[in-house]
LUMKOLKOL-280982 format. One record per residue: x, y, z of N, C-alpha, C in turn; chain. Coordinates in nm, 4 decimals, always signed. Layout:
% LUMKOLKOL-280982
@n_x: X, n_y: Y, n_z: Z, ca_x: X, ca_y: Y, ca_z: Z, c_x: X, c_y: Y, c_z: Z, unit: A;
...
//
This chain:
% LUMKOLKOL-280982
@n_x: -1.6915, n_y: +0.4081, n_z: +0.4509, ca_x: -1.6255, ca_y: +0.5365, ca_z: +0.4685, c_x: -1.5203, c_y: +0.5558, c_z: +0.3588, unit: A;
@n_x: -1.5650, n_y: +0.6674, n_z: +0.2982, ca_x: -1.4052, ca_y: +0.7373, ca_z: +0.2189, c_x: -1.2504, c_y: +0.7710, c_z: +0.2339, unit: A;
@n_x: -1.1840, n_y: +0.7789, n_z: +0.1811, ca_x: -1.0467, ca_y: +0.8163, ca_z: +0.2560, c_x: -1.1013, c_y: +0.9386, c_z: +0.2656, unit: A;
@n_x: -0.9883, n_y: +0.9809, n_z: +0.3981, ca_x: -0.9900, ca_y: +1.1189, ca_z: +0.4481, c_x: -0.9406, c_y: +1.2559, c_z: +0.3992, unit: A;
@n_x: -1.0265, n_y: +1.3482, n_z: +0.3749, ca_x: -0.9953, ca_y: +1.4450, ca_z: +0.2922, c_x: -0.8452, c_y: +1.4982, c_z: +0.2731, unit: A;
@n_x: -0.7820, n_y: +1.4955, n_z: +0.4349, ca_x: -0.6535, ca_y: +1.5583, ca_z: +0.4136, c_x: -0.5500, c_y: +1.4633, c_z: +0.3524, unit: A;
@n_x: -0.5858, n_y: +1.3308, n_z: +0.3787, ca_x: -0.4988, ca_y: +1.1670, ca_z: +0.3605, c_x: -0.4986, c_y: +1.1886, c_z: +0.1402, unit: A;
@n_x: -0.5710, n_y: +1.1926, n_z: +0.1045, ca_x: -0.6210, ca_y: +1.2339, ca_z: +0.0146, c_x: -0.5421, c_y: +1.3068, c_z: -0.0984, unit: A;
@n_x: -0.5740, n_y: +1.4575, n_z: -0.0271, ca_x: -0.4817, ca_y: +1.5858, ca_z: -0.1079, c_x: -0.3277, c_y: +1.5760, c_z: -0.0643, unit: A;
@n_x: -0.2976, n_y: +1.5169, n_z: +0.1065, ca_x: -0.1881, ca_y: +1.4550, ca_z: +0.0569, c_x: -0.1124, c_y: +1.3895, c_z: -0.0159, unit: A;
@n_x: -0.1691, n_y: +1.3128, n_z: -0.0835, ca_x: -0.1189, ca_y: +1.1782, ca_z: -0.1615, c_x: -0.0797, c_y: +1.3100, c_z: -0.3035, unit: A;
@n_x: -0.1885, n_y: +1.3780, n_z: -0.3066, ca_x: -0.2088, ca_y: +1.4370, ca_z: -0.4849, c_x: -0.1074, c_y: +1.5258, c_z: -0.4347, unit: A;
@n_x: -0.0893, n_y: +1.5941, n_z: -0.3332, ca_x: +0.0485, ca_y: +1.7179, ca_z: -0.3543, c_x: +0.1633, c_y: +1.6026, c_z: -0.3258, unit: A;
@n_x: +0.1630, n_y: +1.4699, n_z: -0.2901, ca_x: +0.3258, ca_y: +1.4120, ca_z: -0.3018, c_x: +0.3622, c_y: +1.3915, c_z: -0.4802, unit: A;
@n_x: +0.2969, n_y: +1.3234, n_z: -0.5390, ca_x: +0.2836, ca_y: +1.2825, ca_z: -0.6794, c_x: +0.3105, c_y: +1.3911, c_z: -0.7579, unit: A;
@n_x: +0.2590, n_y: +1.5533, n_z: -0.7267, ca_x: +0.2332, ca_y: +1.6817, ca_z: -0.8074, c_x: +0.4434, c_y: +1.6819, c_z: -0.7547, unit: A;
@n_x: +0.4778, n_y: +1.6533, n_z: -0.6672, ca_x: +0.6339, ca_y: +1.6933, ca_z: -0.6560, c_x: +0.7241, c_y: +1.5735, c_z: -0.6942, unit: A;
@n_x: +0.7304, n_y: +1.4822, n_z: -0.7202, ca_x: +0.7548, ca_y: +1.3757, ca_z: -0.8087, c_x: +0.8613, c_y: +1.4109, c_z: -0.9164, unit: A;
@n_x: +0.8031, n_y: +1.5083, n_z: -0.9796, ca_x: +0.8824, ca_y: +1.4606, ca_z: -1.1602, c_x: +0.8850, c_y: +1.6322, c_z: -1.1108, unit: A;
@n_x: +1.0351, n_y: +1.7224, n_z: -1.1506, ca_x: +1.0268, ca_y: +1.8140, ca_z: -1.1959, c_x: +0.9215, c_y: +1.8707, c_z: -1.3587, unit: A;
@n_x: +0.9036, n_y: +1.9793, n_z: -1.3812, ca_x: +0.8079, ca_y: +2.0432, ca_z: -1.4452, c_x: +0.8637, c_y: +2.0115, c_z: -1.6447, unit: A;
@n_x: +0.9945, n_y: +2.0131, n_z: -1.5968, ca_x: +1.0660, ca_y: +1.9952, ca_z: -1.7198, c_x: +1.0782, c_y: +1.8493, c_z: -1.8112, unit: A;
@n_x: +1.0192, n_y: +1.7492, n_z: -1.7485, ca_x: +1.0164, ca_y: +1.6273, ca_z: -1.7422, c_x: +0.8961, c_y: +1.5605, c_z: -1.7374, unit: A;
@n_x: +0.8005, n_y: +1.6519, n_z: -1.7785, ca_x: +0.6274, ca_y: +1.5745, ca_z: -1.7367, c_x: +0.6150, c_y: +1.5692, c_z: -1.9001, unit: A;
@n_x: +0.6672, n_y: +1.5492, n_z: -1.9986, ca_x: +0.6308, ca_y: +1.5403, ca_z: -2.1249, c_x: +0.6760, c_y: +1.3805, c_z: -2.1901, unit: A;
@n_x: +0.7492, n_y: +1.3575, n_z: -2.0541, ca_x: +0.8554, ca_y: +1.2090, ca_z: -2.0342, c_x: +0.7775, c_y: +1.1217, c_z: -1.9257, unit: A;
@n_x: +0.6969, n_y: +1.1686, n_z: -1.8060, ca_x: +0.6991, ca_y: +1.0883, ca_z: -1.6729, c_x: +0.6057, c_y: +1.1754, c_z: -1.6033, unit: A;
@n_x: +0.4863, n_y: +1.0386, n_z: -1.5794, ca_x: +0.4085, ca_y: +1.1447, ca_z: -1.4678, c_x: +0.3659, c_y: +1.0644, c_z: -1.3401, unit: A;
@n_x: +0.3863, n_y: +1.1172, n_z: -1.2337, ca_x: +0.3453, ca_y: +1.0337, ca_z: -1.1515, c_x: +0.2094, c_y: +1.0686, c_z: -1.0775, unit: A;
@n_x: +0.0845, n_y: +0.9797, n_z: -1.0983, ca_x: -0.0413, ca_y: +1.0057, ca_z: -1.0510, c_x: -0.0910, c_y: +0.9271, c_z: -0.9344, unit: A;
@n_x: -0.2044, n_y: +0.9623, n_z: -0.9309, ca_x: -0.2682, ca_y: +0.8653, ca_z: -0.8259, c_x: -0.4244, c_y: +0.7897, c_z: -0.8195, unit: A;
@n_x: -0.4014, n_y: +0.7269, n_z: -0.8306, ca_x: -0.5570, ca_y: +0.6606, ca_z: -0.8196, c_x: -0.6297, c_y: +0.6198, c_z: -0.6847, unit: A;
@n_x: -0.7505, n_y: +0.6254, n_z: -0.7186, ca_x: -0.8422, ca_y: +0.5700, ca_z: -0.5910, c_x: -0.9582, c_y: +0.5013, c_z: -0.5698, unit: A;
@n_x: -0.8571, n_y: +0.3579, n_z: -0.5057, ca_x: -1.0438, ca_y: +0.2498, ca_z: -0.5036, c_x: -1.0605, c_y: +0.2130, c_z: -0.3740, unit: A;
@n_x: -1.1689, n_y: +0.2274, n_z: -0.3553, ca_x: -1.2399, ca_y: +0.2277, ca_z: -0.2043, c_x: -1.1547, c_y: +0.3251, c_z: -0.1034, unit: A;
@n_x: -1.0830, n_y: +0.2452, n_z: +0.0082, ca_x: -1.0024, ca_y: +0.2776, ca_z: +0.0949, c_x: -0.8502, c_y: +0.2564, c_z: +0.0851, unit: A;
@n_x: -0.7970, n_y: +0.2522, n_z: -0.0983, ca_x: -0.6379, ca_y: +0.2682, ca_z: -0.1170, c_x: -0.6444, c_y: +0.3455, c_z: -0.2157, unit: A;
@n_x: -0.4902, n_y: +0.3597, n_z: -0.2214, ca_x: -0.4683, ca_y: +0.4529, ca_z: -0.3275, c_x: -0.3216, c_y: +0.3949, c_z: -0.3678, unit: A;
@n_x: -0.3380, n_y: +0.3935, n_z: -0.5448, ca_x: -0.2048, ca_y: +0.3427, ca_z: -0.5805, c_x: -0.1019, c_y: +0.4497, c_z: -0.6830, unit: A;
@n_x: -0.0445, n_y: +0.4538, n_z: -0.6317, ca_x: +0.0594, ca_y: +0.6059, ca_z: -0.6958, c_x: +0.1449, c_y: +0.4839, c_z: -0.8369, unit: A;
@n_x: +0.1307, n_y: +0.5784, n_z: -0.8985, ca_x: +0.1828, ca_y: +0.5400, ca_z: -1.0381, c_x: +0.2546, c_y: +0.5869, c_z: -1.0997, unit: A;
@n_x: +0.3192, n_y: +0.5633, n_z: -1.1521, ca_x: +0.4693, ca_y: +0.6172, ca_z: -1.2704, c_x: +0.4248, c_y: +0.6148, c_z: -1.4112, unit: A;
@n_x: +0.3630, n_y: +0.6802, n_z: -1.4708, ca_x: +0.3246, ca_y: +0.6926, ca_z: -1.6526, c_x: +0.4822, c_y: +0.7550, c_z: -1.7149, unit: A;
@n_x: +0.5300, n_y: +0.6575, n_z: -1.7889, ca_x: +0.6446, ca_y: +0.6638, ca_z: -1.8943, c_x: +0.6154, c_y: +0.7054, c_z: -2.0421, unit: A;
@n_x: +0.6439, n_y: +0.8226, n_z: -2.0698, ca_x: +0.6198, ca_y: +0.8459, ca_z: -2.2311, c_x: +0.7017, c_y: +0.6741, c_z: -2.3302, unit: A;
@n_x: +0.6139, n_y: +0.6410, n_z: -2.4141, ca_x: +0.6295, ca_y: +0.5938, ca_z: -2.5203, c_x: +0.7318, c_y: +0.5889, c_z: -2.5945, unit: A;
@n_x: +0.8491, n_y: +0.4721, n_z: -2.6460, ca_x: +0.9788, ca_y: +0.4860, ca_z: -2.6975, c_x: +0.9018, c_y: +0.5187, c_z: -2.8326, unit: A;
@n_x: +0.8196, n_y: +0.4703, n_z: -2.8711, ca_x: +0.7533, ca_y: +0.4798, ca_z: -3.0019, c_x: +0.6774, c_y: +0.6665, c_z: -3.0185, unit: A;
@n_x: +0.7293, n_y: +0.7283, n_z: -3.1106, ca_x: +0.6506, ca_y: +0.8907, ca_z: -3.0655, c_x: +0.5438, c_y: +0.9292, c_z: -3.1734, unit: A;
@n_x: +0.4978, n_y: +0.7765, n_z: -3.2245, ca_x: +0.3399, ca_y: +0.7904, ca_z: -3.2869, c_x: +0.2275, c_y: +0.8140, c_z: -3.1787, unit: A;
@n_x: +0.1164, n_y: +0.9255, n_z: -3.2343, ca_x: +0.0696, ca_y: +0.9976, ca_z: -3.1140, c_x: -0.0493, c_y: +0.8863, c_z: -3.0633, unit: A;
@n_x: -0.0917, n_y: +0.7119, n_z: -3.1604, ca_x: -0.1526, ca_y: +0.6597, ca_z: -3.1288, c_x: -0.0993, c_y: +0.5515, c_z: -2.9223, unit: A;
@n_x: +0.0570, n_y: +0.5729, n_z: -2.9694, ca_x: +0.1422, ca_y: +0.5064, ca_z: -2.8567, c_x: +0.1028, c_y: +0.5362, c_z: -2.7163, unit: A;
@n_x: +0.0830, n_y: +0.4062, n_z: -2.6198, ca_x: +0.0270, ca_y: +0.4649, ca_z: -2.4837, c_x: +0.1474, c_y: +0.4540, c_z: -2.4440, unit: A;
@n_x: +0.1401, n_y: +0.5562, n_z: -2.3231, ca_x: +0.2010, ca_y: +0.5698, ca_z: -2.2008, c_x: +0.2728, c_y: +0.4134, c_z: -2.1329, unit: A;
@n_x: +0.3408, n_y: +0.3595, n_z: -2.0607, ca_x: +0.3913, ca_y: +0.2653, ca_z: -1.9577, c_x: +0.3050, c_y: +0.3265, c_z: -1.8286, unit: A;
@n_x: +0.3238, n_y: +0.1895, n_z: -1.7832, ca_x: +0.2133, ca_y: +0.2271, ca_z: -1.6453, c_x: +0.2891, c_y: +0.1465, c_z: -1.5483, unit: A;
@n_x: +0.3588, n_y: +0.1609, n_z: -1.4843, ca_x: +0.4484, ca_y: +0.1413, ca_z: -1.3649, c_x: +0.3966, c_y: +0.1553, c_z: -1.2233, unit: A;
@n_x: +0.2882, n_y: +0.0967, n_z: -1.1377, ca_x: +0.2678, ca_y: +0.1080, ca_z: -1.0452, c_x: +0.3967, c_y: +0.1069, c_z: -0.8999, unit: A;
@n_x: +0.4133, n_y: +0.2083, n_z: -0.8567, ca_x: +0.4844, ca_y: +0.2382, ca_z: -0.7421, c_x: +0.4497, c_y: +0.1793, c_z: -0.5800, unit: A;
@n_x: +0.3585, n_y: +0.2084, n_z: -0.5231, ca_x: +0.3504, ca_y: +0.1688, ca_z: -0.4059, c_x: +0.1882, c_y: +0.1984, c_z: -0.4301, unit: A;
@n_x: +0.0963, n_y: +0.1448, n_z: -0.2779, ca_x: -0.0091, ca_y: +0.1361, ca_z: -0.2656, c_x: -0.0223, c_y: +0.1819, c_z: -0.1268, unit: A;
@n_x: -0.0703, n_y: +0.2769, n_z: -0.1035, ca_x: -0.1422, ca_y: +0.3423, ca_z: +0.0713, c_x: -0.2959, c_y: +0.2617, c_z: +0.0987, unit: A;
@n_x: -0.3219, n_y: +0.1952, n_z: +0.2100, ca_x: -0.4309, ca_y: +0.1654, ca_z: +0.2686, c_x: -0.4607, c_y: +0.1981, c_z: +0.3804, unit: A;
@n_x: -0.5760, n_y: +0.2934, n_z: +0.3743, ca_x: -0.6042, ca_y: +0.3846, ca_z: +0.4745, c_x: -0.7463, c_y: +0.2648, c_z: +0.5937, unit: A;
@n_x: -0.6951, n_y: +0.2718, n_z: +0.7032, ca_x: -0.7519, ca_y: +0.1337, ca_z: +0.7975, c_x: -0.8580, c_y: +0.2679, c_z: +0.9243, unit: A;
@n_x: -0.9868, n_y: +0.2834, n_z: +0.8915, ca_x: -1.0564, ca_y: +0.3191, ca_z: +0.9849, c_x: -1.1047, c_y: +0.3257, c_z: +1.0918, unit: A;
@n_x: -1.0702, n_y: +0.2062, n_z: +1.1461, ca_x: -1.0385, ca_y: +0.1962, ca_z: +1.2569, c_x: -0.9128, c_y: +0.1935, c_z: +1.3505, unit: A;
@n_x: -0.8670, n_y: +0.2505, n_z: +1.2948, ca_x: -0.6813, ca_y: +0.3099, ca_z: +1.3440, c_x: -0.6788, c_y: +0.3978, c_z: +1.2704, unit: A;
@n_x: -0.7162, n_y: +0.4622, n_z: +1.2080, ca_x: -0.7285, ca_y: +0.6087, ca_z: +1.1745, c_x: -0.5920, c_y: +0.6098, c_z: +1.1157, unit: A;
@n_x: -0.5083, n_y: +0.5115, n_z: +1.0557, ca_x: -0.3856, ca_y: +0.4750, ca_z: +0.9914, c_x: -0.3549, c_y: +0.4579, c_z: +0.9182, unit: A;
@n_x: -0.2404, n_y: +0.4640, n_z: +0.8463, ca_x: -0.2362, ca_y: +0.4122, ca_z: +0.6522, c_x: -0.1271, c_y: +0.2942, c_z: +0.6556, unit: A;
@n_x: -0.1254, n_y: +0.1935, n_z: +0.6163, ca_x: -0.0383, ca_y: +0.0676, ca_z: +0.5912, c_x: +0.0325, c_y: +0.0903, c_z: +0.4334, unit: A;
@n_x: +0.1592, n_y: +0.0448, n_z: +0.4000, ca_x: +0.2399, ca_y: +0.1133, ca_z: +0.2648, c_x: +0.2660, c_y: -0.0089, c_z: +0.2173, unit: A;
@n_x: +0.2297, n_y: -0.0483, n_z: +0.1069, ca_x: +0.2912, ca_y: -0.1618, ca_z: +0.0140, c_x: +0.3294, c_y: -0.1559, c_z: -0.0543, unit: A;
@n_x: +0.4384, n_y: -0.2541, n_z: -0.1454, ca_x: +0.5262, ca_y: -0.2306, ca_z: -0.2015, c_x: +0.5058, c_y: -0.3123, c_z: -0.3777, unit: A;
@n_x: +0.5112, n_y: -0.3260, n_z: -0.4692, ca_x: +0.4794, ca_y: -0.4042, ca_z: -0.6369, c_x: +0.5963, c_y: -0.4615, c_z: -0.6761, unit: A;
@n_x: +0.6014, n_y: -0.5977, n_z: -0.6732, ca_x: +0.6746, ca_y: -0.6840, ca_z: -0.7633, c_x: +0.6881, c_y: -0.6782, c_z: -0.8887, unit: A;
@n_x: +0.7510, n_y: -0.7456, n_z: -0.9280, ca_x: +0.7717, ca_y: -0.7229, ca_z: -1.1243, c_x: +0.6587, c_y: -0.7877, c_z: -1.1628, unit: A;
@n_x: +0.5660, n_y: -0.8414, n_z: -1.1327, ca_x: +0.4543, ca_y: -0.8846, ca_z: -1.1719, c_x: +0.3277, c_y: -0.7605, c_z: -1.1225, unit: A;
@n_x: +0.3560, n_y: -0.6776, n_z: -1.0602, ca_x: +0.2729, ca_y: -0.6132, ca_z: -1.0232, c_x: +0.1382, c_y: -0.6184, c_z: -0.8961, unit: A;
@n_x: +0.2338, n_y: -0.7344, n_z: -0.8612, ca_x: +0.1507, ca_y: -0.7281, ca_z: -0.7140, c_x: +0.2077, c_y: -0.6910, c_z: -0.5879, unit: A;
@n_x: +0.0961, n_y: -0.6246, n_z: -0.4939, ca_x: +0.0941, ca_y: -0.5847, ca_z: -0.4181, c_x: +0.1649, c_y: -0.6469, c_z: -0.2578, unit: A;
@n_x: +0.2899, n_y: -0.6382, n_z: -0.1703, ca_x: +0.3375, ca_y: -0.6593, ca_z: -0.0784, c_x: +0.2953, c_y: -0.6071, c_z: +0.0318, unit: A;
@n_x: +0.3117, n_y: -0.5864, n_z: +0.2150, ca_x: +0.3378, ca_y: -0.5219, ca_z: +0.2743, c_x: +0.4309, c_y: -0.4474, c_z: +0.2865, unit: A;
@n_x: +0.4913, n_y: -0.3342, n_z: +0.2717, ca_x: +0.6440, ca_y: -0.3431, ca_z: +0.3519, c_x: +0.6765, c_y: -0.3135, c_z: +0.4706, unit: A;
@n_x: +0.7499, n_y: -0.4248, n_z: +0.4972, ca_x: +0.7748, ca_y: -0.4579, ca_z: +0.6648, c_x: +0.8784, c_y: -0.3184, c_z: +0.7483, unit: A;
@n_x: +0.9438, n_y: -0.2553, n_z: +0.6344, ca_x: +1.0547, ca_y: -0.1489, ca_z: +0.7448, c_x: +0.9275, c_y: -0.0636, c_z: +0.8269, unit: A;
@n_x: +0.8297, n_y: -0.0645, n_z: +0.7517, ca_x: +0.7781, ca_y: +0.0742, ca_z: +0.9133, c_x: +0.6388, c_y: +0.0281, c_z: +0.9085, unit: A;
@n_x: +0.6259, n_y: +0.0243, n_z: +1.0222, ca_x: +0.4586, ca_y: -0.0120, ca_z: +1.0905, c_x: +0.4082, c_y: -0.0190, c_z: +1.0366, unit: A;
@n_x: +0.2761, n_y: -0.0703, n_z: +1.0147, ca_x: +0.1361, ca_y: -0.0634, ca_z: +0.9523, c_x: +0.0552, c_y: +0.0776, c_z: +1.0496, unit: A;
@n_x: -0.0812, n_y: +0.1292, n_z: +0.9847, ca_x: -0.0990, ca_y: +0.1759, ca_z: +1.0853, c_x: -0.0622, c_y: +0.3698, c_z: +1.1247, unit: A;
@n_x: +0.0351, n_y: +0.4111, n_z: +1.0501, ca_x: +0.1128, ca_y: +0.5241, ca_z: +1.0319, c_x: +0.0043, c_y: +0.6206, c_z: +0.9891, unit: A;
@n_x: +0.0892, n_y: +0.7689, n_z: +1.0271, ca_x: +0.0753, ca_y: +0.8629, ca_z: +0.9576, c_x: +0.0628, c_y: +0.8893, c_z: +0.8312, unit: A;
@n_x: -0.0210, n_y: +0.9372, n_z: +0.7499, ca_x: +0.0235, ca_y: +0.9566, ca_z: +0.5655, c_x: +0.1369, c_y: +0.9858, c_z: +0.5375, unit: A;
@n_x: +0.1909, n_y: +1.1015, n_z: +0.6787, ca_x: +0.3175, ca_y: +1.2067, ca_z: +0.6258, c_x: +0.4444, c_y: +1.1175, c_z: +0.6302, unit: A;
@n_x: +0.4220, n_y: +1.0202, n_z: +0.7342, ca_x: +0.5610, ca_y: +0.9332, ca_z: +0.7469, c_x: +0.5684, c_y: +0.8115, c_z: +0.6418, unit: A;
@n_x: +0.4469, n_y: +0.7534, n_z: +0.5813, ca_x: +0.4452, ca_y: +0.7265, ca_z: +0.4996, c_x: +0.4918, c_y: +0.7611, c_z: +0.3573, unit: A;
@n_x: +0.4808, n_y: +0.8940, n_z: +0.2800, ca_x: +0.5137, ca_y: +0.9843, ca_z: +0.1461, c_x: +0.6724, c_y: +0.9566, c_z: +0.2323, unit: A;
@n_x: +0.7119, n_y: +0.9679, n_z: +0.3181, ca_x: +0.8444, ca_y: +1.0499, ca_z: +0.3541, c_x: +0.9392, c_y: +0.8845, c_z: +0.3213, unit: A;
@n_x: +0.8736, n_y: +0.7956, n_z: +0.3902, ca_x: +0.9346, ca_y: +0.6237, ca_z: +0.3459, c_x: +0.9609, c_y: +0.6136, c_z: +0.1653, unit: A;
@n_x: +0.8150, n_y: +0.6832, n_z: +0.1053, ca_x: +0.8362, ca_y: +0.6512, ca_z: -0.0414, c_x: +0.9637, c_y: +0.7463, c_z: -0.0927, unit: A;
@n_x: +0.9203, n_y: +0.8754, n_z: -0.0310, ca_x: +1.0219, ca_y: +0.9731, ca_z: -0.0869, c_x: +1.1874, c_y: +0.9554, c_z: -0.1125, unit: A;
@n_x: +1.2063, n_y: +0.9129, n_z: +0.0550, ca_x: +1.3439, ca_y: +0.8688, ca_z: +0.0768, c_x: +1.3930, c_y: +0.7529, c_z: -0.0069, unit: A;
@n_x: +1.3113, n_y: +0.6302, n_z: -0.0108, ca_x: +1.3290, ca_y: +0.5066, ca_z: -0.0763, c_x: +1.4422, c_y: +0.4337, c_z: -0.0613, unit: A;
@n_x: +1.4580, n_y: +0.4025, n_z: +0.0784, ca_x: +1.5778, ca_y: +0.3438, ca_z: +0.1498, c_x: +1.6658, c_y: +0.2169, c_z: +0.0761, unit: A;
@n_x: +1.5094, n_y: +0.1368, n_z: +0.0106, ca_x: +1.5552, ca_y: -0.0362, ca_z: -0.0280, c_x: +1.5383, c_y: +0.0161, c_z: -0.2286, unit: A;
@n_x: +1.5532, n_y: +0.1585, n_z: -0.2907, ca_x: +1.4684, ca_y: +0.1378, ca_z: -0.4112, c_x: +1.3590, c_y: +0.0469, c_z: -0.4625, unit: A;
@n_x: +1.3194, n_y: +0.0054, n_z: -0.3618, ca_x: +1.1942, ca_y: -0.0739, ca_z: -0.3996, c_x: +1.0568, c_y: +0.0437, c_z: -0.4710, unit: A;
@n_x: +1.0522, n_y: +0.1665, n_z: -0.4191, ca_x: +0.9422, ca_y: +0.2184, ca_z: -0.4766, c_x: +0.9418, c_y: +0.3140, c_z: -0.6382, unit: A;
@n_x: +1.0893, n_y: +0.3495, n_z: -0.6495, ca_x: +1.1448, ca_y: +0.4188, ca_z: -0.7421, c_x: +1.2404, c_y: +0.3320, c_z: -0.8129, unit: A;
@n_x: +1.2623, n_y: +0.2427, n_z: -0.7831, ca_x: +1.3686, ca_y: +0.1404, ca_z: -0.8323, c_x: +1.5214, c_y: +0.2418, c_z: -0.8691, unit: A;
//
């Protein structure tokens, strides 16, 4: 099974409100999707402004959407870039209370 359509376009309208409009030439925050997660990302323009220079790729948090609980579990990326649980709120959740954990970002763990 796929993630769920609305679980989904949620994720893409949290990321689309992310970075004001004035600031996407600096920072974008996207989203990707494999199987049943999705990992929201931070792209950093280049200190270098040769147009061969990539982007920084800053992975933020990771949603795993669990089908049989019809739930999403939120993890959190170390400086190495791996993937945690995070323990402040259930596994299991809503998408919406989920975006709202990243949004707020109580511990800066997702926005540093």
């Amino acid at each position: 099974m796929a993630l769920p359509e609305d679980g989904a376009s949620r994720i893409r309208r949290f990321c689309e409100k992310q970075v004001p409009a004035e600031l996407l030439d600096r920072v974008r925050v996207e989203h990707r999707v494999r199987g049943r997660a999705v990992t929201i990302v931070e792209y950093q323009a280049p200190w270098n402004p040769e147009p061969s220079s990539w982007w920084i790729e800053v992975p933020q948090a990771r949603i795993k959407y669990d089908e049989q609980t019809l739930g999403w579990t939120l993890y959190w990326f170390d400086r190495n870039s791996r993937a945690h649980r995070y323990d402040l709120v259930e596994p299991h959740q809503p998408i919406e209370r989920l975006s709202a954990e990243c949004d707020e970002d109580p511990t800066g763990i997702f926005k540093g």
